[in-house]
PDB file of N, H, CA, C and O in Angstrom:
ATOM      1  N   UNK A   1      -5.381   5.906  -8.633  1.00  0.00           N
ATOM      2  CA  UNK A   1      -5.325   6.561  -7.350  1.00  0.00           C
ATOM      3  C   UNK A   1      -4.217   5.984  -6.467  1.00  0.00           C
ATOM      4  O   UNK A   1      -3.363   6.611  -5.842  1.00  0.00           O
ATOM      5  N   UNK A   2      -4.429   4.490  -6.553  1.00  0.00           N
ATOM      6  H   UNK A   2      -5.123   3.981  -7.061  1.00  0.00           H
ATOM      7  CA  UNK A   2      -3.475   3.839  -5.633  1.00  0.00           C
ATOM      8  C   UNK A   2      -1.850   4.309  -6.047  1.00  0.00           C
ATOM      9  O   UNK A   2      -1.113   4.500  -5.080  1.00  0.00           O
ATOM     10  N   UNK A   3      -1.362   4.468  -7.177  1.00  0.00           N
ATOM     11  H   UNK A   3      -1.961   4.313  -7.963  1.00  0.00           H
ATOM     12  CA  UNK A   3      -0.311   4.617  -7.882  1.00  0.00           C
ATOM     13  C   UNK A   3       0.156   6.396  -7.474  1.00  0.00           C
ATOM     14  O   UNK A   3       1.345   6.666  -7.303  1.00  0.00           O
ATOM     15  N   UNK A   4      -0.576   7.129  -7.397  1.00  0.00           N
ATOM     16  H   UNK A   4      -1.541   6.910  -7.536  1.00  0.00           H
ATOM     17  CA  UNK A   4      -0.411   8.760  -6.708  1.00  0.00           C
ATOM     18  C   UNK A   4       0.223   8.446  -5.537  1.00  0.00           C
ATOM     19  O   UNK A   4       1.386   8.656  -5.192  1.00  0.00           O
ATOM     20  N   UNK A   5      -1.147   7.649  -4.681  1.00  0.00           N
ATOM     21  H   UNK A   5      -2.091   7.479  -4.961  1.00  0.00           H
ATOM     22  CA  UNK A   5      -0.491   7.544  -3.190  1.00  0.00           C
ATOM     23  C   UNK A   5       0.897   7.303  -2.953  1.00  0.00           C
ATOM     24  O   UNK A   5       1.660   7.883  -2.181  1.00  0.00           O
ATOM     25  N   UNK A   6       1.131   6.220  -3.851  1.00  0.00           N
ATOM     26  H   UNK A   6       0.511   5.749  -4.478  1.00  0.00           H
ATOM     27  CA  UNK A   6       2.847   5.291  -3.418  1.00  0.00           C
ATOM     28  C   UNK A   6       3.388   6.480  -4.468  1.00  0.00           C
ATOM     29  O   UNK A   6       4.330   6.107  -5.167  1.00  0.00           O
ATOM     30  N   UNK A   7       3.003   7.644  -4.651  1.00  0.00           N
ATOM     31  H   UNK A   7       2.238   7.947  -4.083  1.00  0.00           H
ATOM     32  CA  UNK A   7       4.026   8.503  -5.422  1.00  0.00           C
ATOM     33  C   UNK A   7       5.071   7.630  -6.802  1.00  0.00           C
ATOM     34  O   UNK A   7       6.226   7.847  -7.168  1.00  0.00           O
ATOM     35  N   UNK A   8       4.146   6.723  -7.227  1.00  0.00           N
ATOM     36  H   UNK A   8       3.208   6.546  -6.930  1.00  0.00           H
ATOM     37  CA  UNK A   8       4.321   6.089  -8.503  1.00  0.00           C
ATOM     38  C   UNK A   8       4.404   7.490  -9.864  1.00  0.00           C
ATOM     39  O   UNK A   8       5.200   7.868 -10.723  1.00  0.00           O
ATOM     40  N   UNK A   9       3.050   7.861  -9.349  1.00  0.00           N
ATOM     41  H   UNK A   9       2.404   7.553  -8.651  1.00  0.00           H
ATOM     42  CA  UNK A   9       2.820   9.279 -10.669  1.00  0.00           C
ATOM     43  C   UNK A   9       2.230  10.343  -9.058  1.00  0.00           C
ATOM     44  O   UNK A   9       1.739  10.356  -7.929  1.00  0.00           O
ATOM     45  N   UNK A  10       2.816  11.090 -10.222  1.00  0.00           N
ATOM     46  H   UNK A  10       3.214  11.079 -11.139  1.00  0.00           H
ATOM     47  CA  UNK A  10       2.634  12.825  -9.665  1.00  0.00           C
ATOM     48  C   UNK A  10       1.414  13.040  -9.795  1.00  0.00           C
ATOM     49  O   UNK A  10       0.831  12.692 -10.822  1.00  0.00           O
ATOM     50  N   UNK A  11       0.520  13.918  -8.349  1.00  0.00           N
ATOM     51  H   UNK A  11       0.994  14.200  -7.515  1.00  0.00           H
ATOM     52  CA  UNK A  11      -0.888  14.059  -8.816  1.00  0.00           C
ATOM     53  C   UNK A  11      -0.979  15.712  -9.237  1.00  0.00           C
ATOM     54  O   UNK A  11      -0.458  16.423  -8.378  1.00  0.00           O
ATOM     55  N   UNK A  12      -1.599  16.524 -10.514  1.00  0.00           N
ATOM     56  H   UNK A  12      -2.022  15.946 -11.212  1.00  0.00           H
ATOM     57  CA  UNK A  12      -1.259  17.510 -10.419  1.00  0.00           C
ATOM     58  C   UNK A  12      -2.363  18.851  -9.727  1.00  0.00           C
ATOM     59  O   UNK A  12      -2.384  19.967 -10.246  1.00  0.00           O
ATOM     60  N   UNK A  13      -3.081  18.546  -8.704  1.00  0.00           N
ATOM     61  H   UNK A  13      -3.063  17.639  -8.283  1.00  0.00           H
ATOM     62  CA  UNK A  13      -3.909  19.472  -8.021  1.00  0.00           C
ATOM     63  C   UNK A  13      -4.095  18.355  -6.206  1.00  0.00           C
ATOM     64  O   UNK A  13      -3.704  17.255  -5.814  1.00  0.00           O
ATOM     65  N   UNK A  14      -4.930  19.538  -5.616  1.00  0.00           N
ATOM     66  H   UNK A  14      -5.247  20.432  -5.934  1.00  0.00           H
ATOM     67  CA  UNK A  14      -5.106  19.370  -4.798  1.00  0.00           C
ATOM     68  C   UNK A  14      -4.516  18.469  -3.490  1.00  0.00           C
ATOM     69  O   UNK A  14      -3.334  18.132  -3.562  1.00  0.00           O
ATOM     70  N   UNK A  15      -5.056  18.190  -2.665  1.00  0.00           N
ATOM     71  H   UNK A  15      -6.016  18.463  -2.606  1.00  0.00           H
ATOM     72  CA  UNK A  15      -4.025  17.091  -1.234  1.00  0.00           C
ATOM     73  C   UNK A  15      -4.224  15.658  -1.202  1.00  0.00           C
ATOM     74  O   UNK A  15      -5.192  15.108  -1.727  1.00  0.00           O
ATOM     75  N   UNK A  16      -3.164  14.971  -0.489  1.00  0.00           N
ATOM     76  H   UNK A  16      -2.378  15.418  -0.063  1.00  0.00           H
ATOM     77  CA  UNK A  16      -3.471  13.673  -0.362  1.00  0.00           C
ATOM     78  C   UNK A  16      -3.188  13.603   1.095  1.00  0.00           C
ATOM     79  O   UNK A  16      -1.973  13.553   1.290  1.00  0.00           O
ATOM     80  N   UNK A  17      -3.702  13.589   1.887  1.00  0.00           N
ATOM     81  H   UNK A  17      -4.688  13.630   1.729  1.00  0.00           H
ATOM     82  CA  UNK A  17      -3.674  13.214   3.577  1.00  0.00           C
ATOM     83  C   UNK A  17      -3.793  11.636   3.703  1.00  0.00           C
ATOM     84  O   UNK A  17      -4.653  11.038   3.057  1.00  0.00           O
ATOM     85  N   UNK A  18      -2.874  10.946   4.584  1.00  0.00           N
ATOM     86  H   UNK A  18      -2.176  11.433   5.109  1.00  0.00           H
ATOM     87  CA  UNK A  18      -3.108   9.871   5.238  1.00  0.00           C
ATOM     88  C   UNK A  18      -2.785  10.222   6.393  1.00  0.00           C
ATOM     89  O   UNK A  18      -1.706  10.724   6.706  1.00  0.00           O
ATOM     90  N   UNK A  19      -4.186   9.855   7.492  1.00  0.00           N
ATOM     91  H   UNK A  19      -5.063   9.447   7.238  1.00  0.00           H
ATOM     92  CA  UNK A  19      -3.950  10.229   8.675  1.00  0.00           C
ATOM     93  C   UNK A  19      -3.504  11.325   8.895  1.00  0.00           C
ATOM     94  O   UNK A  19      -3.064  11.377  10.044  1.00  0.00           O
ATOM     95  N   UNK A  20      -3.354  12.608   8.137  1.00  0.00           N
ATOM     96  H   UNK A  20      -3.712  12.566   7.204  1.00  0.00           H
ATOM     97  CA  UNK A  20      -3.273  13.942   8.341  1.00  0.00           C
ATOM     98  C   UNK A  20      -1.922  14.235   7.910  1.00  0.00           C
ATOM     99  O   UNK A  20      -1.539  15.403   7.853  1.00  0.00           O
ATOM    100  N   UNK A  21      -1.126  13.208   7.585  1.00  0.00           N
ATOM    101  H   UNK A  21      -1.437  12.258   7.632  1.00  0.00           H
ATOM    102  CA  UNK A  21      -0.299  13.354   6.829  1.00  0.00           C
ATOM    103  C   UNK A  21      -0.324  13.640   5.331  1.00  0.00           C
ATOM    104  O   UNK A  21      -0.899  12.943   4.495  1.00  0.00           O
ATOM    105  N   UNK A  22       0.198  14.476   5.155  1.00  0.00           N
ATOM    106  H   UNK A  22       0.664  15.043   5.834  1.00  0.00           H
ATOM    107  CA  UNK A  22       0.564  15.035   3.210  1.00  0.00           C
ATOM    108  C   UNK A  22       1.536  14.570   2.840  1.00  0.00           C
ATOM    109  O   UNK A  22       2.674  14.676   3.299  1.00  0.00           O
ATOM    110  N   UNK A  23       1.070  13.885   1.769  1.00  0.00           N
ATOM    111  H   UNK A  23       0.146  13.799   1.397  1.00  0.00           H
ATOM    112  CA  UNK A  23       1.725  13.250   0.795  1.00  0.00           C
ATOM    113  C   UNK A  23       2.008  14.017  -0.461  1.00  0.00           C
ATOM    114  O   UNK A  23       1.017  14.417  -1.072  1.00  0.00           O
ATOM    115  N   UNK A  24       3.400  14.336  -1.035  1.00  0.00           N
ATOM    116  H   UNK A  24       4.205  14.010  -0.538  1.00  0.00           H
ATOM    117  CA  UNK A  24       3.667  15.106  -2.143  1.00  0.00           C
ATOM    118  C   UNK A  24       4.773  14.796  -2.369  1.00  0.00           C
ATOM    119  O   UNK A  24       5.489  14.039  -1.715  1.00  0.00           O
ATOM    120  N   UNK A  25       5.092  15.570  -3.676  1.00  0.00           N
ATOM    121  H   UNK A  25       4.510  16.185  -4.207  1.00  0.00           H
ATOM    122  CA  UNK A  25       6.476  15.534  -4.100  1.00  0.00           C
ATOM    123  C   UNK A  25       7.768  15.230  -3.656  1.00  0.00           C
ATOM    124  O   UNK A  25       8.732  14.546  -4.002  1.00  0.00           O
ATOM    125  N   UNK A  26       7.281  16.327  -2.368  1.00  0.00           N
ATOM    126  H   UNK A  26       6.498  16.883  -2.087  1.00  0.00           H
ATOM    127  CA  UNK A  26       8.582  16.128  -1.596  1.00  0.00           C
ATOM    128  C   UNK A  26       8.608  15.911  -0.175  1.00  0.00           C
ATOM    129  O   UNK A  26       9.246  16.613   0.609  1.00  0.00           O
ATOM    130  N   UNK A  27       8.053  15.136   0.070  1.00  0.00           N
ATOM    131  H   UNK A  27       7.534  14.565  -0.567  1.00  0.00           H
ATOM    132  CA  UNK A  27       7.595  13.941   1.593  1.00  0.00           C
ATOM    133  C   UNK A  27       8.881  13.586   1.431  1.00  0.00           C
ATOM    134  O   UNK A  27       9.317  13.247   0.330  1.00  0.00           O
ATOM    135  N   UNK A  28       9.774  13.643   2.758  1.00  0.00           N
ATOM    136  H   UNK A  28       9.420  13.919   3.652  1.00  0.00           H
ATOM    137  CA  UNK A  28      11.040  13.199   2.958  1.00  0.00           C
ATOM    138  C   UNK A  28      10.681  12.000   3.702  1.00  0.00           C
ATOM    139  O   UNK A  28      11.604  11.190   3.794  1.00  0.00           O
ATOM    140  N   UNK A  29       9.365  11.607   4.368  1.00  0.00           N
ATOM    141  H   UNK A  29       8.615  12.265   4.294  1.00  0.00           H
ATOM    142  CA  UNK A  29       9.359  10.533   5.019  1.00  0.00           C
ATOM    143  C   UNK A  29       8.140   9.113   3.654  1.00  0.00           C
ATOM    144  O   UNK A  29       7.551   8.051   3.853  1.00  0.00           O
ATOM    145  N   UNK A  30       8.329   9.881   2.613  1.00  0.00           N
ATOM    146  H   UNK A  30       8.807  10.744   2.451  1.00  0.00           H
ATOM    147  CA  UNK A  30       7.685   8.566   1.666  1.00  0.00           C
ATOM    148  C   UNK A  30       7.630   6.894   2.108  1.00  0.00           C
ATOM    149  O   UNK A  30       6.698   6.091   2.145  1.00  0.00           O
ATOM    150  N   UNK A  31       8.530   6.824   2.302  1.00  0.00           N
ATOM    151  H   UNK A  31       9.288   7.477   2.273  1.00  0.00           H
ATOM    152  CA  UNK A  31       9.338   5.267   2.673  1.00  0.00           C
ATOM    153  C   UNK A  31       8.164   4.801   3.884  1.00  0.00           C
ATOM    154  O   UNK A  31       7.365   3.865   3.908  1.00  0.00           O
ATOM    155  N   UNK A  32       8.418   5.764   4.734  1.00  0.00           N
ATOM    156  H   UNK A  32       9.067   6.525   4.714  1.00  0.00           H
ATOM    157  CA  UNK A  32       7.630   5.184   6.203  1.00  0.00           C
ATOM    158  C   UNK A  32       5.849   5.136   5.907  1.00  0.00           C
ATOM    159  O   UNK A  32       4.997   4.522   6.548  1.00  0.00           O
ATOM    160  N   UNK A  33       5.677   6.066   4.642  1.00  0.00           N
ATOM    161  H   UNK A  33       6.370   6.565   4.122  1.00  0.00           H
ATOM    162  CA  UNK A  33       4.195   6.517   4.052  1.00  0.00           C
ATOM    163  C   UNK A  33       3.704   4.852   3.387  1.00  0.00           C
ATOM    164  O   UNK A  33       2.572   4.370   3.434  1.00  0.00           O
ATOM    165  N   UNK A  34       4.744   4.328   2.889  1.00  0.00           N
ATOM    166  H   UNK A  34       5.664   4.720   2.851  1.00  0.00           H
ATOM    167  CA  UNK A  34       4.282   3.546   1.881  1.00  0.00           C
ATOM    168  C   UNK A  34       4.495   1.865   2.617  1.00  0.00           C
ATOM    169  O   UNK A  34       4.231   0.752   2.162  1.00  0.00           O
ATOM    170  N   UNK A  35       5.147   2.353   4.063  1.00  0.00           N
ATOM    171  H   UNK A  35       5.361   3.257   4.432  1.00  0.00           H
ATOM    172  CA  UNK A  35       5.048   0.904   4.577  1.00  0.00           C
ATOM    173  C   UNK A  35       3.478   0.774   5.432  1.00  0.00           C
ATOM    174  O   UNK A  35       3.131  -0.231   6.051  1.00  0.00           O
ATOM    175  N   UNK A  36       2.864   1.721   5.326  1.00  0.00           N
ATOM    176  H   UNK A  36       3.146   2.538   4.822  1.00  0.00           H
ATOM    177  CA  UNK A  36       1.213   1.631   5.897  1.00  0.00           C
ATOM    178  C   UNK A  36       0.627   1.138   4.610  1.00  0.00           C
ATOM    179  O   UNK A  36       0.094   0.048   4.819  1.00  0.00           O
ATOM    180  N   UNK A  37       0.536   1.441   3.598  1.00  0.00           N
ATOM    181  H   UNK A  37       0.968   2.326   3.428  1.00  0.00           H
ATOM    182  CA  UNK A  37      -0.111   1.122   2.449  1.00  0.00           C
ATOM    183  C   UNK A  37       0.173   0.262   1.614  1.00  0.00           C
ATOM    184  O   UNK A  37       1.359   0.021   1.391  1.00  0.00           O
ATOM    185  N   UNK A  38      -0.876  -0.437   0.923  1.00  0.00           N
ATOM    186  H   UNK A  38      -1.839  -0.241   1.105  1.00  0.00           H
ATOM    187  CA  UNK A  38      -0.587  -1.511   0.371  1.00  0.00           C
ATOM    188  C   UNK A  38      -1.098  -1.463  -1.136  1.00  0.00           C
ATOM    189  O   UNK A  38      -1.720  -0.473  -1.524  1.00  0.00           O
ATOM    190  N   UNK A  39      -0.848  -2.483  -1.943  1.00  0.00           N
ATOM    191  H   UNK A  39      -0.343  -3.286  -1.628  1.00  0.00           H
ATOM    192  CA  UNK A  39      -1.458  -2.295  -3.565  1.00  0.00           C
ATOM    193  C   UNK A  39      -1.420  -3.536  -3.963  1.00  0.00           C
ATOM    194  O   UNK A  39      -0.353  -4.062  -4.279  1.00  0.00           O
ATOM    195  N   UNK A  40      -2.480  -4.122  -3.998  1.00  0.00           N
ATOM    196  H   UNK A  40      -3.347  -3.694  -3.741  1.00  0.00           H
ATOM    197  CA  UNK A  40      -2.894  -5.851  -4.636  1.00  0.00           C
ATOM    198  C   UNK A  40      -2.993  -5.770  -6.255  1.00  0.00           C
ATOM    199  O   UNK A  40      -3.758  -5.173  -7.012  1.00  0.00           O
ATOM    200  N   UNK A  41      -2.148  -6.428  -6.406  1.00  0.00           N
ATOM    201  H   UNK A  41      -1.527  -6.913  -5.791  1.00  0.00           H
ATOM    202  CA  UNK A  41      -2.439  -6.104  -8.364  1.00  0.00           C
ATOM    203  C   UNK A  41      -3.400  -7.096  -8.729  1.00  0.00           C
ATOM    204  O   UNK A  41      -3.558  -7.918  -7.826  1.00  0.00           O
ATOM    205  N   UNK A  42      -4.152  -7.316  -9.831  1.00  0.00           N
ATOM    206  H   UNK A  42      -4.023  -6.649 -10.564  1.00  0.00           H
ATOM    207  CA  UNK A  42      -5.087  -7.801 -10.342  1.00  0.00           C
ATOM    208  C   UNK A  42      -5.028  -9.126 -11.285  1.00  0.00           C
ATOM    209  O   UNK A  42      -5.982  -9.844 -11.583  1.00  0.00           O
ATOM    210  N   UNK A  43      -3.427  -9.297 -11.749  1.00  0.00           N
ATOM    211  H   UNK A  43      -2.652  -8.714 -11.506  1.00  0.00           H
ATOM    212  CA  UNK A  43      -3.319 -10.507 -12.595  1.00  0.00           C
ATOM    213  C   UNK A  43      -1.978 -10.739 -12.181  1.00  0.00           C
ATOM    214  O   UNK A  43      -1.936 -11.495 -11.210  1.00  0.00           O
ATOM    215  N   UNK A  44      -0.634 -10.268 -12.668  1.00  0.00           N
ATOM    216  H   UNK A  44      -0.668  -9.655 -13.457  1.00  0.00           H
ATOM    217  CA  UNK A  44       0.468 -11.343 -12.376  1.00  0.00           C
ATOM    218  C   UNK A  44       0.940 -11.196 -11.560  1.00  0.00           C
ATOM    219  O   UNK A  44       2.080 -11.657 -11.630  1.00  0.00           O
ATOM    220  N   UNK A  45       0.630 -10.568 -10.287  1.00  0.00           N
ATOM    221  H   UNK A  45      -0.295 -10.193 -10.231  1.00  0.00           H
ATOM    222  CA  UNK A  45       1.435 -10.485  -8.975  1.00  0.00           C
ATOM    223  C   UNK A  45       0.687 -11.333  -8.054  1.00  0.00           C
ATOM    224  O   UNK A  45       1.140 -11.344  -6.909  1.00  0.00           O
ATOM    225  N   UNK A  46      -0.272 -11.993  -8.256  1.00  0.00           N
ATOM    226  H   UNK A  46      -0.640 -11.984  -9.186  1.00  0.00           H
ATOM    227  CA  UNK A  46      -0.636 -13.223  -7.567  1.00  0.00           C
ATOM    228  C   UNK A  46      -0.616 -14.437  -7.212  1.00  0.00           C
ATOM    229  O   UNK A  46      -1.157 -15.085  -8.107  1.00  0.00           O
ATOM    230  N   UNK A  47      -0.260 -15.138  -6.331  1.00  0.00           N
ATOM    231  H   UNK A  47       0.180 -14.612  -5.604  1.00  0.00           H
ATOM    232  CA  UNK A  47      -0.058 -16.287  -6.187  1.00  0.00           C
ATOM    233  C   UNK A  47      -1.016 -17.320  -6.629  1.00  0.00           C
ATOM    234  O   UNK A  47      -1.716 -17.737  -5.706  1.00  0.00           O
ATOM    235  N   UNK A  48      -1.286 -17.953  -8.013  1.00  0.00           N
ATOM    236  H   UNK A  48      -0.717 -17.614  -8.763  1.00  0.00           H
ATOM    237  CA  UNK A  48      -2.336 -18.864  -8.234  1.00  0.00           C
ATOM    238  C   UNK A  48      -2.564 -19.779  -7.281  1.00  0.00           C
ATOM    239  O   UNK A  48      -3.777 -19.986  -7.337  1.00  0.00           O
ATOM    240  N   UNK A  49      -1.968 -20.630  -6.205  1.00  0.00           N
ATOM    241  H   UNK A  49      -0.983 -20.461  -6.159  1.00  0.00           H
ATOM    242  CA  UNK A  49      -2.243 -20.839  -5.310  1.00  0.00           C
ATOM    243  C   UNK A  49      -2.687 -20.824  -4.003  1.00  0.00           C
ATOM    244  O   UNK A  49      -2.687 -21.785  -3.234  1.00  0.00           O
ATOM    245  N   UNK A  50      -3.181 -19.359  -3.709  1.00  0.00           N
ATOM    246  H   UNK A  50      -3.181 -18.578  -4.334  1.00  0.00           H
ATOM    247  CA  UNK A  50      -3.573 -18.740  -2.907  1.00  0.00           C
ATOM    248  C   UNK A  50      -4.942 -18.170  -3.389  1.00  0.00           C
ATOM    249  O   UNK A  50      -5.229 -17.994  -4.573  1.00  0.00           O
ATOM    250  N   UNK A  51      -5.898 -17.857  -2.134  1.00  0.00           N
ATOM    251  H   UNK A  51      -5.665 -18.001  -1.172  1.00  0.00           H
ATOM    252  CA  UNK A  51      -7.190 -17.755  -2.336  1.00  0.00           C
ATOM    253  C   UNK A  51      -6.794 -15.774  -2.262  1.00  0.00           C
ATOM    254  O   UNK A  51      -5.931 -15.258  -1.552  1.00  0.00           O
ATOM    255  N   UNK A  52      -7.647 -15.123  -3.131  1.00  0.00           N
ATOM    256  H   UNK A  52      -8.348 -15.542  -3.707  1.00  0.00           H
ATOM    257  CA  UNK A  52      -7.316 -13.667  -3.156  1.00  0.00           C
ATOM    258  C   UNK A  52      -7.545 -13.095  -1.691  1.00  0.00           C
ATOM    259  O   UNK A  52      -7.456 -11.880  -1.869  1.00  0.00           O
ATOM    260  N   UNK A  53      -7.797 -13.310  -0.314  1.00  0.00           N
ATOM    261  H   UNK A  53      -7.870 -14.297  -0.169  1.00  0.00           H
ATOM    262  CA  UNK A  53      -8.099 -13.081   0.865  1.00  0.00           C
ATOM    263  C   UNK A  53      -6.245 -13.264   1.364  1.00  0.00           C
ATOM    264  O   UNK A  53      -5.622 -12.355   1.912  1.00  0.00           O
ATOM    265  N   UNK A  54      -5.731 -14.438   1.062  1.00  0.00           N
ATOM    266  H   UNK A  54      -6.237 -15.177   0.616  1.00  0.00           H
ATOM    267  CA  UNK A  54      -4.787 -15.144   1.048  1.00  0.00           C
ATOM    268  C   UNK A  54      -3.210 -14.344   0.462  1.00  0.00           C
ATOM    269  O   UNK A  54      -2.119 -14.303   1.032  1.00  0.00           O
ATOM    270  N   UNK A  55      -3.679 -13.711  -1.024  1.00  0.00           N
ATOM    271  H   UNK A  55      -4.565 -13.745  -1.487  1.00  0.00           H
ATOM    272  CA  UNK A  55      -2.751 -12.671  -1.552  1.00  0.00           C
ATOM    273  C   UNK A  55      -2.715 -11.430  -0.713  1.00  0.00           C
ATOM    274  O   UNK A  55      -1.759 -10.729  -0.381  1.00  0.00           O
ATOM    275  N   UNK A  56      -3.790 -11.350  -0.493  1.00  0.00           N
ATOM    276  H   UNK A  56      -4.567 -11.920  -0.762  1.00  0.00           H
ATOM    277  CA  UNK A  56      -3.964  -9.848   0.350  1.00  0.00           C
ATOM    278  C   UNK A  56      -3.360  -9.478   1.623  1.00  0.00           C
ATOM    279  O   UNK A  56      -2.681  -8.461   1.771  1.00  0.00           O
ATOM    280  N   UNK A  57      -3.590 -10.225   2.432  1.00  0.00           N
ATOM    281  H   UNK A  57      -4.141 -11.051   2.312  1.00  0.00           H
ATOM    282  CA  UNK A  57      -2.758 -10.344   3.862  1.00  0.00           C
ATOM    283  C   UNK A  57      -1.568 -10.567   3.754  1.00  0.00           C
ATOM    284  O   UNK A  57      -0.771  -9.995   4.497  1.00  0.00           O
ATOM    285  N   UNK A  58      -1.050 -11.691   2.546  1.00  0.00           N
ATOM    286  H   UNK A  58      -1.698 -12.157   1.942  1.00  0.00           H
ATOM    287  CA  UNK A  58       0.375 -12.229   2.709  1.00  0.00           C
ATOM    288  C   UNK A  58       1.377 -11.382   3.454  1.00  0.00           C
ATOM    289  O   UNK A  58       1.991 -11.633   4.491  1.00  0.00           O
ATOM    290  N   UNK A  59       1.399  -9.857   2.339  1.00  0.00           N
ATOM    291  H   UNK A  59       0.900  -9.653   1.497  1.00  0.00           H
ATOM    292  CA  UNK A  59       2.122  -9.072   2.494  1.00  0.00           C
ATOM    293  C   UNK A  59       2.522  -8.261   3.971  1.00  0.00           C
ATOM    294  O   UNK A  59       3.585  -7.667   4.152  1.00  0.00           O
ATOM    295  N   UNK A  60       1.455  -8.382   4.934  1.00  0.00           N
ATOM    296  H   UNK A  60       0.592  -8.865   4.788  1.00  0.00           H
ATOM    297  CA  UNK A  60       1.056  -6.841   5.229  1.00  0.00           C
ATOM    298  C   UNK A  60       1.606  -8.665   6.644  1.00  0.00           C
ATOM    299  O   UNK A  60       2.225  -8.273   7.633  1.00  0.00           O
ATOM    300  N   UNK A  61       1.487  -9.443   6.628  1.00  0.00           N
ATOM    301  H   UNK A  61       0.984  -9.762   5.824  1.00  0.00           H
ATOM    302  CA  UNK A  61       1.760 -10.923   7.741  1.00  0.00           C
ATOM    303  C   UNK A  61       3.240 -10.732   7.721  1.00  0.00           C
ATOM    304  O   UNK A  61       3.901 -10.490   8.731  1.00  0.00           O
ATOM    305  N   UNK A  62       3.651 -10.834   6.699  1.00  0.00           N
ATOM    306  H   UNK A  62       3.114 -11.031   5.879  1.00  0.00           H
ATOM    307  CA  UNK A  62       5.611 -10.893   6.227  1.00  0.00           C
ATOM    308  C   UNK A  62       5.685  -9.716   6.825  1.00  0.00           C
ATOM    309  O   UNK A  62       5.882  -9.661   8.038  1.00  0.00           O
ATOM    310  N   UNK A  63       5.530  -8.527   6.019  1.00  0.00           N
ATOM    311  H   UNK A  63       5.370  -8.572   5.033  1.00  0.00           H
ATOM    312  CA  UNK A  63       6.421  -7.482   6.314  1.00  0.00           C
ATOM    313  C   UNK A  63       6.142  -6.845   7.495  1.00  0.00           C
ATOM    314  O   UNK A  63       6.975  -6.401   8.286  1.00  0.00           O
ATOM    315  N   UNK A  64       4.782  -6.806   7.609  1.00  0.00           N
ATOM    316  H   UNK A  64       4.106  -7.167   6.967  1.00  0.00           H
ATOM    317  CA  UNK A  64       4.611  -5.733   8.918  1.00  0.00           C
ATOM    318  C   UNK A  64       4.713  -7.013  10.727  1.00  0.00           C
ATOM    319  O   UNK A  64       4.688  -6.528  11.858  1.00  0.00           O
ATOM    320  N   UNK A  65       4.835  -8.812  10.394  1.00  0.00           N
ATOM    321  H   UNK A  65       4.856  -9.206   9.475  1.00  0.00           H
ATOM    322  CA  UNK A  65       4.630  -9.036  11.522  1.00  0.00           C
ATOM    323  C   UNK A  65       3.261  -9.224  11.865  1.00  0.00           C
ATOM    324  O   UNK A  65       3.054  -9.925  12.855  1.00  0.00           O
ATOM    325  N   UNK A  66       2.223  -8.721  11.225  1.00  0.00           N
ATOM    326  H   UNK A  66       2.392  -8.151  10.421  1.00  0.00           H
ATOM    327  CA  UNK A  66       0.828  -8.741  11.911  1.00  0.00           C
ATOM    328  C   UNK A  66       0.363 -10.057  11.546  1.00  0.00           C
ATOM    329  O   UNK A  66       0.626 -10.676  10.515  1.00  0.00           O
ATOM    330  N   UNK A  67      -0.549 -10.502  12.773  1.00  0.00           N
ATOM    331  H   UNK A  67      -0.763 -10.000  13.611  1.00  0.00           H
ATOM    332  CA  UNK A  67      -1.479 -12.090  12.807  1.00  0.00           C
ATOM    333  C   UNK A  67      -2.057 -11.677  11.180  1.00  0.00           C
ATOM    334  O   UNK A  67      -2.106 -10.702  10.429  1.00  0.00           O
ATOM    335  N   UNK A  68      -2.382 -12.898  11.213  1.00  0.00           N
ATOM    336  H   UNK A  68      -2.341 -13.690  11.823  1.00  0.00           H
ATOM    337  CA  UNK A  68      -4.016 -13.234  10.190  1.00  0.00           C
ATOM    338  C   UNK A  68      -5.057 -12.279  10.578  1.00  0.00           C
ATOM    339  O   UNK A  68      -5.569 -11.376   9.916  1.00  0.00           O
ATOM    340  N   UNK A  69      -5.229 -12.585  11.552  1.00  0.00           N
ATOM    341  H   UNK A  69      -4.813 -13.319  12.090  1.00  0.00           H
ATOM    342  CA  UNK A  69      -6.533 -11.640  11.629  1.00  0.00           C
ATOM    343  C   UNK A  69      -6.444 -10.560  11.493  1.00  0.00           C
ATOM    344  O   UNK A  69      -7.190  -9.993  10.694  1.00  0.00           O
ATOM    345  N   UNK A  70      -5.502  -9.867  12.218  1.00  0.00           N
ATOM    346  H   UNK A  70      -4.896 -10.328  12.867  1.00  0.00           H
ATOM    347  CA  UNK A  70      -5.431  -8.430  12.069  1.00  0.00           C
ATOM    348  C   UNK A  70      -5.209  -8.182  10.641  1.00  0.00           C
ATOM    349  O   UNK A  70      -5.521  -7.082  10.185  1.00  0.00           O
ATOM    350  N   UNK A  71      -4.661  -9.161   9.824  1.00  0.00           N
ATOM    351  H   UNK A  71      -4.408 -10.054  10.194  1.00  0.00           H
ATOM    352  CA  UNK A  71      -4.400  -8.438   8.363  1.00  0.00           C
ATOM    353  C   UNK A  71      -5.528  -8.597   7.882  1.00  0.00           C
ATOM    354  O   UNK A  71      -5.622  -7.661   7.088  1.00  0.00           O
ATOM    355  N   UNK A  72      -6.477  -9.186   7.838  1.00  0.00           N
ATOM    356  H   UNK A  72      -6.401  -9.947   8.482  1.00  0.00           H
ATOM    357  CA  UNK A  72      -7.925  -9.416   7.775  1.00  0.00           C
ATOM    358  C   UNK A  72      -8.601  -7.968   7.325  1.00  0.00           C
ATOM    359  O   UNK A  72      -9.821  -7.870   7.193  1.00  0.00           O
TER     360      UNK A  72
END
């Protein structure tokens, strides 16, 4: 599912709304779609030194600027 959203793979029926936004093929604003959303992978994109609470926020602290908590 997560992989549709970031338009990784093509979904072939029905809508994908974020926030009432449609997501498809041809979303000229993808880029700005996929800096709201996030995708935690499950084995080698993790920092073994980090607690999985820890992997999760990293991203969303760096790129987007937001506290701890709020990435919470």
């Amino acid at each position: 599912m997560t992989r549709t959203i970031n338009q990784l793979e093509e979904h072939q029926s029905g809508q994908i709304l974020i926030n009432g936004d449609e997501i498809s093929a041809d979303a000229t604003n993808i880029e700005e779609m996929r800096r709201k959303l996030g995708m935690c992978f499950q084995h080698f994109n993790l920092f073994p030194h980090l607690t999985i609470m820890e992997n999760c926020t990293l991203a969303p602290m760096l790129a987007r600027k937001i506290s701890k908590e709020d990435a919470k």
